[in-house]
MMTF fields as JSON, N, C-alpha, C and O atoms, coordinates in Angstrom:
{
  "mmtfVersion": "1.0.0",
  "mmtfProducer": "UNKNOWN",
  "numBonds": 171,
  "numAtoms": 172,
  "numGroups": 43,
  "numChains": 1,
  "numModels": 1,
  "chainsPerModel": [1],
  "groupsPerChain": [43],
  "chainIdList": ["A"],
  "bondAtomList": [4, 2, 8, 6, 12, 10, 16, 14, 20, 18, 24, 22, 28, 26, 32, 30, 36, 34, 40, 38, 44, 42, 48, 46, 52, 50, 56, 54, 60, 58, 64, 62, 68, 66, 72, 70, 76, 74, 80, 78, 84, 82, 88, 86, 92, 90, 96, 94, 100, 98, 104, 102, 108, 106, 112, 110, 116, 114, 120, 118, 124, 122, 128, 126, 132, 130, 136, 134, 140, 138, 144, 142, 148, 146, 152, 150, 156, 154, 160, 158, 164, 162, 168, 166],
  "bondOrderList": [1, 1, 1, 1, 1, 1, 1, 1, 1, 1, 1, 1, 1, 1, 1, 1, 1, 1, 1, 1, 1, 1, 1, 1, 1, 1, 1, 1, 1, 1, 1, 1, 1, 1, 1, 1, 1, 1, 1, 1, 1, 1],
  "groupList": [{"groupName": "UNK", "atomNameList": ["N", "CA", "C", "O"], "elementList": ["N", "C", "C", "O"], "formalChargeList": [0, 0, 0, 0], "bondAtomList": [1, 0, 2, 1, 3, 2], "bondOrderList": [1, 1, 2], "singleLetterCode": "X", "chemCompType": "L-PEPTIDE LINKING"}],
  "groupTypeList": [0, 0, 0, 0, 0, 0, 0, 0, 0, 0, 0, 0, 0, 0, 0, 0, 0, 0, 0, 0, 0, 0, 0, 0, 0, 0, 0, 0, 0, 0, 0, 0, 0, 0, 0, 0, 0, 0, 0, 0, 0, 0, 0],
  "groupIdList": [1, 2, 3, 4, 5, 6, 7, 8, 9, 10, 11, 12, 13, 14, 15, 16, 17, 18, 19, 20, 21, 22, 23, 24, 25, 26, 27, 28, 29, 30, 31, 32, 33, 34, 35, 36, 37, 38, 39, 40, 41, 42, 43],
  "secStructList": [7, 7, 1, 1, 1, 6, 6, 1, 6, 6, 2, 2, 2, 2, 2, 2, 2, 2, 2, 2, 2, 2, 2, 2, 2, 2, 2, 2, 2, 2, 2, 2, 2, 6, 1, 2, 2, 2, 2, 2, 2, 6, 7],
  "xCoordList": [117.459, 117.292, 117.461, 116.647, 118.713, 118.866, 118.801, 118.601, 118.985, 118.583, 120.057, 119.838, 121.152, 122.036, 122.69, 123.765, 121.319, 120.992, 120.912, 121.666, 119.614, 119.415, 119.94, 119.559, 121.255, 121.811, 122.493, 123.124, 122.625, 122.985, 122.533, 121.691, 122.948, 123.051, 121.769, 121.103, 121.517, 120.201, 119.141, 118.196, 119.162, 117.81, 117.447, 116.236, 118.325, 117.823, 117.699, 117.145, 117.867, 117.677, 116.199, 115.416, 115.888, 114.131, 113.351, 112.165, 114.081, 113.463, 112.678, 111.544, 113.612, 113.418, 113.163, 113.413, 112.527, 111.979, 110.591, 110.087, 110.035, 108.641, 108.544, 107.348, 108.954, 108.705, 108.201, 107.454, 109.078, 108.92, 107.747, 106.728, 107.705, 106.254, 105.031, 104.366, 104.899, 104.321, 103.545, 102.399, 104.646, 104.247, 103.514, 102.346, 104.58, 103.225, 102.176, 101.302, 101.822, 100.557, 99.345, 98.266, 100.365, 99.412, 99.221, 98.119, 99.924, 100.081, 98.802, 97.711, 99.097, 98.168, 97.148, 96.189, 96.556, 95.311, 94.838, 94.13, 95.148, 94.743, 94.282, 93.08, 95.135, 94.954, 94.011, 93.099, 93.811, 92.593, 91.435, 90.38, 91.306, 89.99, 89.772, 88.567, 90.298, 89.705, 89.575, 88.898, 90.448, 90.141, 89.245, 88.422, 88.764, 87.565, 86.851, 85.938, 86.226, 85.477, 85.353, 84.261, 86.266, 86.133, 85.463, 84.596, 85.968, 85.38, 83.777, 82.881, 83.537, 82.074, 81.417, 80.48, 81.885, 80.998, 80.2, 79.064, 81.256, 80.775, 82.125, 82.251, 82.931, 83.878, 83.647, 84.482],
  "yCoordList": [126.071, 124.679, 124.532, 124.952, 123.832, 123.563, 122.803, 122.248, 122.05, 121.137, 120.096, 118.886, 120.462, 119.729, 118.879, 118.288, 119.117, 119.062, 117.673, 116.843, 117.469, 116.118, 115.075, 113.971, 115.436, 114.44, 113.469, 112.671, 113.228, 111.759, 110.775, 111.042, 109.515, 108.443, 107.662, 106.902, 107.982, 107.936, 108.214, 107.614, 109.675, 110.187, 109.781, 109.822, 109.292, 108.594, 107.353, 106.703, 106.753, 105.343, 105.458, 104.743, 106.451, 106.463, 107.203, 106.943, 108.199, 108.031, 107.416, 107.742, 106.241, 105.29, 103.996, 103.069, 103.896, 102.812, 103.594, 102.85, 104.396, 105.17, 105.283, 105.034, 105.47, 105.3, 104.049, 103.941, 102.891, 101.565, 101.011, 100.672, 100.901, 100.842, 101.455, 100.685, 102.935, 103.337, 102.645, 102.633, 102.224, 101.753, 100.517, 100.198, 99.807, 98.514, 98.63, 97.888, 99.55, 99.705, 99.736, 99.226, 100.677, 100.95, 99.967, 99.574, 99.172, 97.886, 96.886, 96.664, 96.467, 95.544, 96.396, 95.625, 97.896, 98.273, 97.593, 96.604, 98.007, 97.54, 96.289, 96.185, 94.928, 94.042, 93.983, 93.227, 94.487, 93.184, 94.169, 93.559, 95.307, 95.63, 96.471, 96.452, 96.993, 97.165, 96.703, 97.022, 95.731, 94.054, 93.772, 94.278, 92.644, 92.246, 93.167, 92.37, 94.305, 95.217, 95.086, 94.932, 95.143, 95.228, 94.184, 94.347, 93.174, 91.684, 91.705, 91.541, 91.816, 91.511, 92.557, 92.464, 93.168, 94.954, 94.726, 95.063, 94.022, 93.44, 94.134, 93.875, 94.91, 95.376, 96.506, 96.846],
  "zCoordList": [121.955, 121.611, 120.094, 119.272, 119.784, 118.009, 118.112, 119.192, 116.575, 116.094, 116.409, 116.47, 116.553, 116.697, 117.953, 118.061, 119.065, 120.074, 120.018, 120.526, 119.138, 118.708, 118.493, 118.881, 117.583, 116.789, 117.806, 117.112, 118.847, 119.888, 119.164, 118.306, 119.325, 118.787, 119.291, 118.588, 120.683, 121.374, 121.37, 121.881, 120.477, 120.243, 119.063, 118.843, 118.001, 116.598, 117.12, 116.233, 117.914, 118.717, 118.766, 118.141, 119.59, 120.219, 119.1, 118.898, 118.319, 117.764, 116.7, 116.347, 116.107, 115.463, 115.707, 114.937, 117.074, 118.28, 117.776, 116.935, 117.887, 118.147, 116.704, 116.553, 115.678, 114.291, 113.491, 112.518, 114.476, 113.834, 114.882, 114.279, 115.872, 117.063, 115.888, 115.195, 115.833, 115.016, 113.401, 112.952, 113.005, 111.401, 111.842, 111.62, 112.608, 113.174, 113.651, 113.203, 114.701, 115.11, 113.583, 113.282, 112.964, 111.651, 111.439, 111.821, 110.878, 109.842, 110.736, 110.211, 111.855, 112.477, 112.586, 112.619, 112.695, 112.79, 111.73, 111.924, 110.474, 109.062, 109.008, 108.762, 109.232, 109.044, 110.135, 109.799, 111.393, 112.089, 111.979, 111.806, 112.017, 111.67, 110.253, 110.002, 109.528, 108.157, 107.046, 106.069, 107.312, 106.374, 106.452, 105.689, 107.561, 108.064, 107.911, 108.126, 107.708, 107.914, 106.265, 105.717, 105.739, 104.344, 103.527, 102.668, 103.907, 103.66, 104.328, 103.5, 105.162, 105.798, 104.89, 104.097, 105.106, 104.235, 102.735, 102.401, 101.982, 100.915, 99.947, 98.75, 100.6, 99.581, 98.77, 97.933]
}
């Protein structure tokens, strides 16, 4: 199994579907609970 296995046009497809899913999840964790958390907390 190499690495050049990979390189399909498909697998940088998914994998850059699951990268960008990813950053958002982050992004909206942040904003709805460690904001608020931050703000109520006192900062």
């Amino acid at each position: 199994m190499n690495r050049s296995q990979f390189s399909h046009p498909a697998f940088r497809t998914a994998a850059g579907t699951l990268a960008g899913y990813g950053l958002l999840l982050l992004v909206l964790t942040v904003l709805l609970f460690l904001v608020p958390y931050a703000i109520f907390a006192g900062f």
